[in-house]
C-alpha positions as CSV (number, residue, x, y, z in Angstrom):
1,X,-213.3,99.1,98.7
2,X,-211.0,96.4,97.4
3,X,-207.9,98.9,96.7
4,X,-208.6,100.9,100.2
5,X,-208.2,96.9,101.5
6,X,-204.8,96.8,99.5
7,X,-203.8,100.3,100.8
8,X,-204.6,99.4,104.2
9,X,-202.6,96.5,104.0
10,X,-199.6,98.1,102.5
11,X,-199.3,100.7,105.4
12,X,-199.8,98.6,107.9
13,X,-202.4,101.4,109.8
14,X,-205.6,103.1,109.1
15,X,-208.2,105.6,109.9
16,X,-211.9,105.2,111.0
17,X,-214.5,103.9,108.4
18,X,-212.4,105.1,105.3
19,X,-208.5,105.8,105.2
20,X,-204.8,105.0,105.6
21,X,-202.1,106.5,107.1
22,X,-198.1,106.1,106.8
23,X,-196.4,103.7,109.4
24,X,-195.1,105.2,112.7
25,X,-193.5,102.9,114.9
26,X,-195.0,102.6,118.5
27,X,-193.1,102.9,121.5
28,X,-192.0,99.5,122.9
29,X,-192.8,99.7,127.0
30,X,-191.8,97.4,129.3
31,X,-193.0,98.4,132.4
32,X,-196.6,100.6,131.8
33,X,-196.5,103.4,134.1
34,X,-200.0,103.8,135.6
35,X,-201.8,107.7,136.0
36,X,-204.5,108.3,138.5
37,X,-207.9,108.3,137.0
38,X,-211.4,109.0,137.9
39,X,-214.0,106.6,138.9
40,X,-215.9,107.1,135.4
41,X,-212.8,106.9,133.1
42,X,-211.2,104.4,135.2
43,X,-214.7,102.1,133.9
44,X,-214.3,103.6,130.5
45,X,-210.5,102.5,130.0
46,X,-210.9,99.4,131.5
47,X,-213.5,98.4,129.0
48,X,-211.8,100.0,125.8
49,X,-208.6,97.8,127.1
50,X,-210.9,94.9,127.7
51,X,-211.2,94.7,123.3
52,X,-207.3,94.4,123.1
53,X,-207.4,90.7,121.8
54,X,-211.2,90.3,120.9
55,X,-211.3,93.2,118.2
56,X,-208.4,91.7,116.0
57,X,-209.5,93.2,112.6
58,X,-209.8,96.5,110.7
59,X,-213.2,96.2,109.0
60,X,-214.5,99.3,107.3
61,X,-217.5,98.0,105.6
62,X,-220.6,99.4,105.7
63,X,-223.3,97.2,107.7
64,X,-227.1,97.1,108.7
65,X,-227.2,97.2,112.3
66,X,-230.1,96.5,114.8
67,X,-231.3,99.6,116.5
68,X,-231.0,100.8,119.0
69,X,-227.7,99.1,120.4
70,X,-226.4,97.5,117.1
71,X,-223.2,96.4,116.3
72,X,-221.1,94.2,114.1
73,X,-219.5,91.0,115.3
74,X,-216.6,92.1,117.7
75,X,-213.7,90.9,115.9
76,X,-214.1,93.5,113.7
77,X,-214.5,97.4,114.0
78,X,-213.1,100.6,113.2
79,X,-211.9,103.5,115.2
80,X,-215.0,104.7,116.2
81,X,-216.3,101.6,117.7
82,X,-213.7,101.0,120.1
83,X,-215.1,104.0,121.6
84,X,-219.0,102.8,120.9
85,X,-218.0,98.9,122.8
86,X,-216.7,101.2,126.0
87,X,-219.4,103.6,126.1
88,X,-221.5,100.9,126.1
89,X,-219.5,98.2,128.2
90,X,-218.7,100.4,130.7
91,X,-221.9,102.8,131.2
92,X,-224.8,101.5,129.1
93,X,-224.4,104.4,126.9
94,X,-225.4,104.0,123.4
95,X,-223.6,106.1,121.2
96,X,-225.3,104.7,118.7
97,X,-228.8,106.1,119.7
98,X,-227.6,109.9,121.5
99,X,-226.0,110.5,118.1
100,X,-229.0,109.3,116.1
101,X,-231.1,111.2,117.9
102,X,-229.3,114.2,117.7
103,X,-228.8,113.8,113.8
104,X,-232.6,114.1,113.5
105,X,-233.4,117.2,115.4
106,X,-229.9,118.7,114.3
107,X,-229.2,117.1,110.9
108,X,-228.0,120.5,109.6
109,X,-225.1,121.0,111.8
110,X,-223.8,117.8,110.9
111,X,-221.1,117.0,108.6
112,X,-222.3,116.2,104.4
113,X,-219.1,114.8,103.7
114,X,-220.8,111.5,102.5
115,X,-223.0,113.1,100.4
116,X,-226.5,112.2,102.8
117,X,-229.5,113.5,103.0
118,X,-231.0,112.3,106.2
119,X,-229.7,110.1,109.2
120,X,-228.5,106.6,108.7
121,X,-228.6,104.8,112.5
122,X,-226.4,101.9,110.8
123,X,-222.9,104.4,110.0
124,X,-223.3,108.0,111.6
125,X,-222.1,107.4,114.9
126,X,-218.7,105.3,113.4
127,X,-217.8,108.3,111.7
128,X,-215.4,110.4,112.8
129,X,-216.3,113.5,112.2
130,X,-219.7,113.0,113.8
131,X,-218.8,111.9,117.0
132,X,-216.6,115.5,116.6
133,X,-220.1,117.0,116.2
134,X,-221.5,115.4,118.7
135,X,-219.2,115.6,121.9
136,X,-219.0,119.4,120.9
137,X,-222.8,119.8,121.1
138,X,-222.7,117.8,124.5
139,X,-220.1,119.8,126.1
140,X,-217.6,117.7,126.1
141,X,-214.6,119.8,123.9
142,X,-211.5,121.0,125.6
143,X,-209.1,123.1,124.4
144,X,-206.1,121.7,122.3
145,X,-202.9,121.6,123.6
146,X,-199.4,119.5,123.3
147,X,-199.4,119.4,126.7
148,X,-198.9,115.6,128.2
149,X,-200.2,116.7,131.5
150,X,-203.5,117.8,130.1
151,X,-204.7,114.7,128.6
152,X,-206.6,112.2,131.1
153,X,-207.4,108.7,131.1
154,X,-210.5,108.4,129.6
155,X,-210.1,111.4,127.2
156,X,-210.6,111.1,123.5
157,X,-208.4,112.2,120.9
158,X,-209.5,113.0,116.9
159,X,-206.8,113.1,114.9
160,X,-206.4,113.5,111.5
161,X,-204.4,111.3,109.2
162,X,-202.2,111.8,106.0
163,X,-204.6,112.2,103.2
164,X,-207.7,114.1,105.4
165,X,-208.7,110.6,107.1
166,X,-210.2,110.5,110.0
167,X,-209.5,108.5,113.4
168,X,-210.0,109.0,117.1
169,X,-208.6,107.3,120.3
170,X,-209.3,106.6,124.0
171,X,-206.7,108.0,126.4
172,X,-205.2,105.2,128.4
173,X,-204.2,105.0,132.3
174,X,-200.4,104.2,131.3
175,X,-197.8,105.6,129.7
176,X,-194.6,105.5,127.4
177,X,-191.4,104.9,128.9
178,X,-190.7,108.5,128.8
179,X,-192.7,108.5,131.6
180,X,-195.2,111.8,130.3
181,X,-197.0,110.3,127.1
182,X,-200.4,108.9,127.8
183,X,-200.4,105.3,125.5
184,X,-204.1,105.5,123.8
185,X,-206.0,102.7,123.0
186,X,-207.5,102.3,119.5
187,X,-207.9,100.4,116.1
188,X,-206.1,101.8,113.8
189,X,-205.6,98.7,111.2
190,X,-205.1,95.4,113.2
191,X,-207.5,95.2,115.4
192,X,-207.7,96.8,119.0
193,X,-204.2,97.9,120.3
194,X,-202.4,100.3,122.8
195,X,-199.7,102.3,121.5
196,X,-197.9,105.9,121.9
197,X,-199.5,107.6,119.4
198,X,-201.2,110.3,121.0
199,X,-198.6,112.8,119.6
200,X,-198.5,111.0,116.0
201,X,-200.9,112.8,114.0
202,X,-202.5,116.2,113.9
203,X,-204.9,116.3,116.4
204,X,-208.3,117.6,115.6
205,X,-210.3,117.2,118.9
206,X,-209.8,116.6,122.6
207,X,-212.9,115.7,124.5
208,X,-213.8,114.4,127.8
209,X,-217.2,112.8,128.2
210,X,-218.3,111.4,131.6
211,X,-221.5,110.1,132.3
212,X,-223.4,113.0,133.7
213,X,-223.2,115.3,130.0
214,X,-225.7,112.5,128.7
215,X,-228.9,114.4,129.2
């Protein structure tokens, strides 16, 4: 943990729950352009925007949580749980719990990267690659594209990083001063930030998850 702190540090960003990535520098806006957005995302955005300022560090570390609706103190986070706070925030969905849940009727479909062999309610849903599991079970996976115009406030984005690390993103309501790039909000290794970097890495996932999928 110490030397991924020290690697983290030296790149200056990083993935969710373990990773690093090489520095890109994010587009400098002046004026945000705003797009149109649903009722429901409009909520979800304005509460993943709400963290910009309160989630100020990158903090991997694995934690006991309270169950359901646990969560570390909101200084710190990881990718993951900048989508978990607006979930919550904005709807009362706990991510923490539908994934859980899920994980024990459907443990086999999910990811053994880590090496378990059962669910663990404090760490599965701030992974990555679970939440990928997840949204696809729920019917929330789109098709990917490099198309701008197909990418909606609200939207999340998985991405992968150099070296296989994971991280994911909420699509924002403005854009770069090209005036076509959604700006996405996300921690990425100083805290909760928006920034044009929707196009930045490989992309591994495009969802959309309203309200109404949660059975």
């Amino acid at each position: 943990m110490a030397s991924r702190r020290k690697f983290i540090g030296a790149l200056f960003a990083t993935s969710c729950v373990v990773g690093a990535s090489t520095v890109v520098t994010p587009t400098i806006f002046a004026e945000p352009r705003r797009l149109a957005a649903a009722g429901w995302a409009k909520k979800l955005v304005e509460a993943a925007a709400a963290q910009i300022g309160e989630t100020v560090i990158y903090d991997p570390a694995y934690a006991g949580l309270d169950y359901p609706g646990g969560d570390i103190s909101r200084q710190r986070g990881v990718c993951t749980d900048v989508v978990i706070r607006a979930y919550r925030d904005a709807f009362d969905i706990d991510l923490q719990k539908l994934v859980h849940e899920d994980m024990k009727q459907n443990f086999a479909t999910y990811p053994k990267i880590w090496g378990l062999k059962r669910p663990d309610r404090n760490i599965d849903h701030r992974r990555v690659p679970n939440l990928e599991t997840f949204l696809t079970r729920a019917g929330a996976r789109l098709e990917a594209s490099s198309d701008e115009a197909k990418f909606l406030p609200g939207d999340l984005v998985s991405q992968m990083l150099p070296g296989n690390l994971p991280h994911i993103a909420i699509v924002s309501d403005q854009q770069a001063t090209d005036g076509e790039t959604p700006l996405v909000i996300h921690n990425i290794g100083s805290g909760t930030k928006i920034e044009n970097r929707l196009f930045a890495f490989t992309q591994t996932g495009h969802f959309r998850f309203p309200p109404e999928l949660v059975g």
